[in-house]
C-alpha positions in Angstrom: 109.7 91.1 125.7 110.7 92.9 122.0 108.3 96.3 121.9 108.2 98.7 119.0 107.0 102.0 119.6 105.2 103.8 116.4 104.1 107.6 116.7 104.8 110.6 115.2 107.9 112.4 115.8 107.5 114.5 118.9 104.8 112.4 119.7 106.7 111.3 123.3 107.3 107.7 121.8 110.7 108.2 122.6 110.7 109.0 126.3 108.1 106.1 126.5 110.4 104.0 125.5 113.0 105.3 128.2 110.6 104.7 130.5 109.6 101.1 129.5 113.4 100.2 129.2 114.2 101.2 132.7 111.1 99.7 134.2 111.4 95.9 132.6 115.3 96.1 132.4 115.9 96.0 128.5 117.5 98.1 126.6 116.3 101.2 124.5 117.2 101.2 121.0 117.1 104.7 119.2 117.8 105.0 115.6 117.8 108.6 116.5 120.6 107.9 119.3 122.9 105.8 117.0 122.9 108.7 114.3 123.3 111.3 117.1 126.4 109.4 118.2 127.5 109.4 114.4 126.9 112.8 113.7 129.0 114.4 116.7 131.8 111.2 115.9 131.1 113.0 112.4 131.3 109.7 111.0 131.0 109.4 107.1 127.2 107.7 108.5 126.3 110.7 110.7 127.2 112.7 108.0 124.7 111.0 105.3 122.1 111.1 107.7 122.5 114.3 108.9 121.7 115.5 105.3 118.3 113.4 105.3 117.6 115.0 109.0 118.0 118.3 108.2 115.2 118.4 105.7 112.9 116.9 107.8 113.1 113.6 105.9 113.7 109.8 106.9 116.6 108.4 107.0 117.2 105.6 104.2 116.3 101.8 104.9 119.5 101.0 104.2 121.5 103.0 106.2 119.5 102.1 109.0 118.7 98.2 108.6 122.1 97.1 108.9 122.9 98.8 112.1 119.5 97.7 114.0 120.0 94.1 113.3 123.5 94.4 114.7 122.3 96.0 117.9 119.6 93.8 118.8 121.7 90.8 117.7 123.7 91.8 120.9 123.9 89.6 124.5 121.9 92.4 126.2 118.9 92.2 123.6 118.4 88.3 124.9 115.7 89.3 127.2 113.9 91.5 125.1 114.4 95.5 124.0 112.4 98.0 123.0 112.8 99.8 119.7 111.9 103.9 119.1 112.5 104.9 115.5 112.4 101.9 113.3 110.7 100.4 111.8 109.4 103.0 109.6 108.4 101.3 106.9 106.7 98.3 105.7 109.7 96.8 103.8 112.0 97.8 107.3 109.0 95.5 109.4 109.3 92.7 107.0 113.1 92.3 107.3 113.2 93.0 111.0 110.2 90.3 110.9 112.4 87.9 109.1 115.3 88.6 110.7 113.5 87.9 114.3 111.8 84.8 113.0 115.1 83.6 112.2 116.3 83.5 115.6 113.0 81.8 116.7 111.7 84.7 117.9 108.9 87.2 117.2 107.6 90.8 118.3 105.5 91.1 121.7 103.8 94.8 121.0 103.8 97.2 119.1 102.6 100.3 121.0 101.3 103.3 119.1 101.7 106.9 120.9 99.0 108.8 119.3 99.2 112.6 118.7 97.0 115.1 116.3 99.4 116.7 114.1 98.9 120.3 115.6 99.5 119.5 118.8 102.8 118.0 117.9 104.0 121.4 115.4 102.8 123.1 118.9 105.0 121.1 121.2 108.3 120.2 118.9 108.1 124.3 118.0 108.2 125.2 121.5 112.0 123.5 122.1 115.3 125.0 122.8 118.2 123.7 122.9 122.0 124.8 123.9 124.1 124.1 120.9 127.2 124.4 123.0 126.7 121.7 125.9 123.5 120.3 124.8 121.0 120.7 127.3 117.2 121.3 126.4 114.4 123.1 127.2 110.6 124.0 126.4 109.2 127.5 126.5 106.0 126.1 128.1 106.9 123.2 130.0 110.4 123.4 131.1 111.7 126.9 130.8 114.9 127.8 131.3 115.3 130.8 134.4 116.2 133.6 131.8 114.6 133.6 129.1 117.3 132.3 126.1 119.7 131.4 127.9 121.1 128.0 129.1 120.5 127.3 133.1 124.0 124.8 132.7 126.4 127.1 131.2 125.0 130.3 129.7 124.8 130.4 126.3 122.2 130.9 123.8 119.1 129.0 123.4 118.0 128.1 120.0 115.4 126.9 117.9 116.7 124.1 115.8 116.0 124.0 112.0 114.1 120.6 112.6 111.7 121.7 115.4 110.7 124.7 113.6 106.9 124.7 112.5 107.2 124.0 108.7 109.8 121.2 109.2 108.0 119.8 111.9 104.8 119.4 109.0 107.0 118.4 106.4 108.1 115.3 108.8 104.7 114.7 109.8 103.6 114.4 106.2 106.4 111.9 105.6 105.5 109.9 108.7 101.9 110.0 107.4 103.1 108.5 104.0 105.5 106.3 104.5 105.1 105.2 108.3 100.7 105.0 109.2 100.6 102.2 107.0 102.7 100.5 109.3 99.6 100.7 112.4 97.6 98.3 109.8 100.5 96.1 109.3 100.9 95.4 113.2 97.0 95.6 113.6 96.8 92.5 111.1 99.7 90.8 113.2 97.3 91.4 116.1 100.0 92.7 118.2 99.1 96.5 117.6 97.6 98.4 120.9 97.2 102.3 121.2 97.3 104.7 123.2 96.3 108.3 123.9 99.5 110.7 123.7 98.2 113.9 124.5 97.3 112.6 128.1 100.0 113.6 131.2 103.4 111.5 130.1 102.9 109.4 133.7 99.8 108.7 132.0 100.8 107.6 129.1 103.1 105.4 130.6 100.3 104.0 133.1 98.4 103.2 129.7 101.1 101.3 128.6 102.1 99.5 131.8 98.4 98.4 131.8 99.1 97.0 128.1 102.2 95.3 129.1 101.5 94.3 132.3 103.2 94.5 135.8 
């Protein structure tokens, strides 16, 4: 089963896809997880993308195409994976497209998690994070015990540049431009289903259990 998730960022598309991976025994593939990795390996990659993700803005095609085909090319991708964070764009569909086709293969679903925009600057605005070990944290929904400071190991919380209110729009308005048109594409493939979320995340998930099936 090869999934796609489409949805805004913050839009929970990305736990979603946790979620799927674990129950149907694929694998998850984050674009956002493969720069992650290259940004703390500071990797001349991590680097270039880090610039892009800083401002709020998408990530090239072709720094991402290249290492997405590889992954899902992989002996653990044989039965199926579920993509978060690409494809973006319409040209990034079409290769993937081509690229699966060529293996005699083709895309199951593609599930869109959908989100108003002000409840998303709302929920990505209301992170923290620990910049020294990591760990993260949401004023409203999971609070650390004191107030700014890191349950794990004490330090500081923080608001990152990119969950901060205006850079949380400014990605929105990107993923507006360049990704939407990317629900008609997979509509016109007939593969496109929807669902609500702003519901409970077990809901969510139930919604898409429901589309996917048992």
């Amino acid at each position: 089963m090869k999934i796609i998730m489409l949805g805004a960022p913050g839009a929970g598309k990305g736990t979603q896809a946790k979620m799927i991976a674990e129950k149907y025994s694929i694998p998850h593939v984050s674009t956002g997880d493969i720069f992650r990795a290259n940004i703390k390996d500071q990797t001349e990659l991590g680097m270039e993308a880090k610039k892009y993700m800083d401002q709020g803005l998408l990530v090239p095609d072709e720094l991402t195409v290249k290492i997405l085909l590889d992954r899902v090319a992989k002996d653990d991708c044989k039965n199926g994976y579920v993509l978060d964070g690409f494809p973006r764009t319409i040209p990034q569909a079409e290769v993937l497209d081509k690229a699966v086709s060529e293996l005699n293969e083709s895309i199951d679903f593609a599930i869109n998690v959908d989100v108003k925009d002000e409840n998303i600057v709302k929920r990505m605005s209301g992170r923290r994070a620990c910049l020294k070990c990591g760990a993260t944290y949401h004023i409203e929904h999971i609070p650390p015990k004191k107030e700014g400071i890191c349950d794990k190991c004490g330090s500081e919380l923080v608001l990152r540049d990119d969950d901060k209110p205006e850079t949380v729009q400014k990605r929105l308005n990107v993923y507006h431009e360049q990704t939407q048109p990317l629900i008609d594409y997979y509509n016109k493939k007939g593969i496109l289903r929807e669902v609500d979320g702003s519901q409970d995340m077990k809901d969510v998930f139930s919604a898409i259990v429901a589309i996917l099936g048992e």
